[in-house]
C-alpha positions in Angstrom: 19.7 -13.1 40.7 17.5 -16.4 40.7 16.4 -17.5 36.9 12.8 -16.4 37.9 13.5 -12.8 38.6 15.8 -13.0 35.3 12.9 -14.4 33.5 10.6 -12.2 34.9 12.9 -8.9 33.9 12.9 -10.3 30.0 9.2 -10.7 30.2 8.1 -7.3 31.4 11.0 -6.1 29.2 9.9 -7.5 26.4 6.0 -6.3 26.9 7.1 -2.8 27.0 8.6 -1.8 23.8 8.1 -2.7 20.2 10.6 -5.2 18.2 12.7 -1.9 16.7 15.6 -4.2 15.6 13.1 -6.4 13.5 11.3 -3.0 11.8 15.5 -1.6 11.0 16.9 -4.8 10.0 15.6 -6.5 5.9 13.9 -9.7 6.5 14.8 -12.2 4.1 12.5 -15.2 3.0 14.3 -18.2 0.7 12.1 -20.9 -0.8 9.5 -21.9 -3.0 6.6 -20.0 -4.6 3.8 -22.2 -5.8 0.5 -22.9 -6.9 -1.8 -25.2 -4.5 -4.1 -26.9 -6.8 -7.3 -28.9 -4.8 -9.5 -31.6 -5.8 -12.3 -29.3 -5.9 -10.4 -27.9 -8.9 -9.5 -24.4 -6.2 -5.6 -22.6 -7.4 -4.2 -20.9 -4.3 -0.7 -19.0 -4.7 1.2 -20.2 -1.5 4.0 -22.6 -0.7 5.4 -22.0 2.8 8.1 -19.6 2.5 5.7 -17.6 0.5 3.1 -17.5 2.8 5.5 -16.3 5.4 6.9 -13.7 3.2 3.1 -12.4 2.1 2.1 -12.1 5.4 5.1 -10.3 6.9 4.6 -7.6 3.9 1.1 -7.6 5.1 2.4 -6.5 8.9 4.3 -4.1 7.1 8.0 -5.3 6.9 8.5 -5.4 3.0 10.6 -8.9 3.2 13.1 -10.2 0.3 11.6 -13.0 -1.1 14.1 -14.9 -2.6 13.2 -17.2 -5.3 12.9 -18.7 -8.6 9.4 -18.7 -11.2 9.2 -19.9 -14.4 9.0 -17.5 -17.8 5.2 -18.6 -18.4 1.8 -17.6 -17.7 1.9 -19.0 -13.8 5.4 -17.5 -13.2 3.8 -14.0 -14.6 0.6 -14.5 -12.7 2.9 -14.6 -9.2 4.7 -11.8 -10.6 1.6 -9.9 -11.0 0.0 -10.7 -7.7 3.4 -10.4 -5.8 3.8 -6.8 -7.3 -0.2 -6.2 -6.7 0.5 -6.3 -2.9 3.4 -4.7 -2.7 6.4 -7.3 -2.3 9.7 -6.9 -3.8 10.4 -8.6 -6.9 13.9 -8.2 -7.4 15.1 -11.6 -5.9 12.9 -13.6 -8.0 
């Protein structure tokens, strides 16, 4: 079979169903959580693996976040907003 029609097969494969795997399997997210702070004097809660790990709870995958905050008011502010939303806390 030519690498086109193989190509081709994975595509229309692909478009036809739902990633099942992805909704049985536990994502897990490792990095930072962290506060942006911009000269306009705006905090944002993000940091990259964060972000990735907020919006994947948002599409509804309940990932492991896997990280470390400090015992002080920020760390319980991300502790707060993570458990507002939803996400597990239990690797932090």
């Amino acid at each position: 079979m030519a690498y086109s029609a193989v190509a081709g097969a994975v595509k229309q494969g692909l478009a036809n169903r739902r990633p099942t795997v992805i909704q049985k399997t536990r994502l897990i997210v490792f990095g930072e959580v962290l506060f942006d702070q911009f000269p306009d004097g705006t905090v944002v809660l993000g940091g990259a693996p964060f972000n990735v790990a907020w919006h994947l709870q948002a599409l509804g995958y309940a990932p492991l976040l896997i990280s470390r905050v400090g015992n002080d008011g920020l760390g319980a502010q991300i502790r707060s907003k993570m458990q507002d939303w939803g996400m597990d806390l239990n690797a932090l």
